[in-house]
C-alpha positions, 0 to 999 in steps of 0.5 A: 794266347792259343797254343797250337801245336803242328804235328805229323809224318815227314813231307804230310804238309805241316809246313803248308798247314802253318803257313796257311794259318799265318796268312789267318793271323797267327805266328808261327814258332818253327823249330826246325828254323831255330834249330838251324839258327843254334846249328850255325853258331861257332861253338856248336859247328866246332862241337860237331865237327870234333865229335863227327869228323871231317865226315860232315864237313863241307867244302866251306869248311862248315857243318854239311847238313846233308852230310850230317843227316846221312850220317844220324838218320839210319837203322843201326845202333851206331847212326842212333848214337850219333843222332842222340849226341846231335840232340843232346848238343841242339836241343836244349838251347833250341828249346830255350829259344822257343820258350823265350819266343813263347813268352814273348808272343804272349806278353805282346797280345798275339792270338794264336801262337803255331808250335812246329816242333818235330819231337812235340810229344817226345820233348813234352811240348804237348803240355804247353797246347791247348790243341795239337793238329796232326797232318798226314797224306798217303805214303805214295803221296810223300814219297813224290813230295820228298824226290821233288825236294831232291830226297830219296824214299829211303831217306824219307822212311829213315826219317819217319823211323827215328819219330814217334808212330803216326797213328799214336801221334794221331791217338794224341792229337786234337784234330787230324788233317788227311792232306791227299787233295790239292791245295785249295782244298787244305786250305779250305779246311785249314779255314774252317778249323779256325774258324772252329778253334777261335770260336772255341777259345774266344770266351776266355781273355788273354789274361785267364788263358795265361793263369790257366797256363800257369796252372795246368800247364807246363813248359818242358 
């Protein structure tokens, strides 16, 4: 199974990207899906809720996640503490999940397996991929992209400040996709680079592409 790790800056069009490449015949493990899915467990919202405080609690009486993402992502010590702590609580069982879809994937066949993992290079993902594609578009571009999405470019650059750089993201990936045009367009070369990435690794069966894992790569 192929390994495609998905990076990139904050509404660049990751989530585009992926979902064109599903509709291409591959599966997509999001983690920003599976993090929400760890968010909602009992144990965990009361967790935050006893570290936080009411601060980020909704009128249902669970964890807001706006309310919780205005609280982490900002420029100061204290809202980088706070965005450690939430981590530290949600990414080890997210990544445990993640492994498990992994394995899973791999033992019923699947051809090409999409990593969307916001951290990638951070939390090392990037050695469990044969290629990583980084997605980026123009800043003014994102900023519309965000305020549709009901953000603010204050939110978006609080955001982009607590990843990686573009450009180093970009020195570490395998391909970069520039997402300034319409839709039809990205899809069209999304097209074309798998096309490009199938043919690449079509000489090697699922069985050597999984002893090859085993022996120069690593799950984080």
């Amino acid at each position: 199974m192929i390994v495609l790790g998905i990076v990139g800056t904050p509404a660049g069009g990751k989530s585009t990207v992926a979902r064109r490449l599903v509709e291409l015949g591959a599966t997509w493990i999001n983690a920003d899906l599976i993090a929400k899915e760890v968010l909602e467990r009992p144990d965990v919202q009361d967790d935050l809720k006893q570290h936080y405080g009411a601060a980020i609690v909704g009128k249902d009486g669970k964890v807001d996640r706006a309310k919780l993402a205005a609280l982490v992502f900002g420029d100061d010590d204290a809202s980088r503490r706070r965005l450690e702590y939430l981590e530290g609580r949600i990414h080890p069982e997210t990544k445990t999940l993640i492994k498990n879809q992994l394995f899973r994937f791999e033992k019923r066949g699947d051809a090409v397996a999409i990593l969307d993992v916001p951290l990638l290079f951070k939390s090392s993902w990037d050695r469990s991929c044969d290629e990583i594609w980084c997605v980026d578009a123009d800043e003014y571009i994102r900023i519309e992209r965000v305020r549709a999405r009901g953000w603010t470019s204050e939110q978006l650059l609080a955001r982009e400040k607590n990843q990686l750089d573009i450009a180093e993201k970009k020195r570490l990936s395998t391909r970069v996709i520039q997402n300034n045009g319409t839709l039809t367009e990205l899809n069209e070369t999304i097209s074309t680079l798998w096309s490009s990435l199938i043919q690449r690794h079509s000489a090697a069966s699922d069985t050597e592409h999984c002893s090859e894992r085993t022996g120069r790569k690593t799950l984080p």
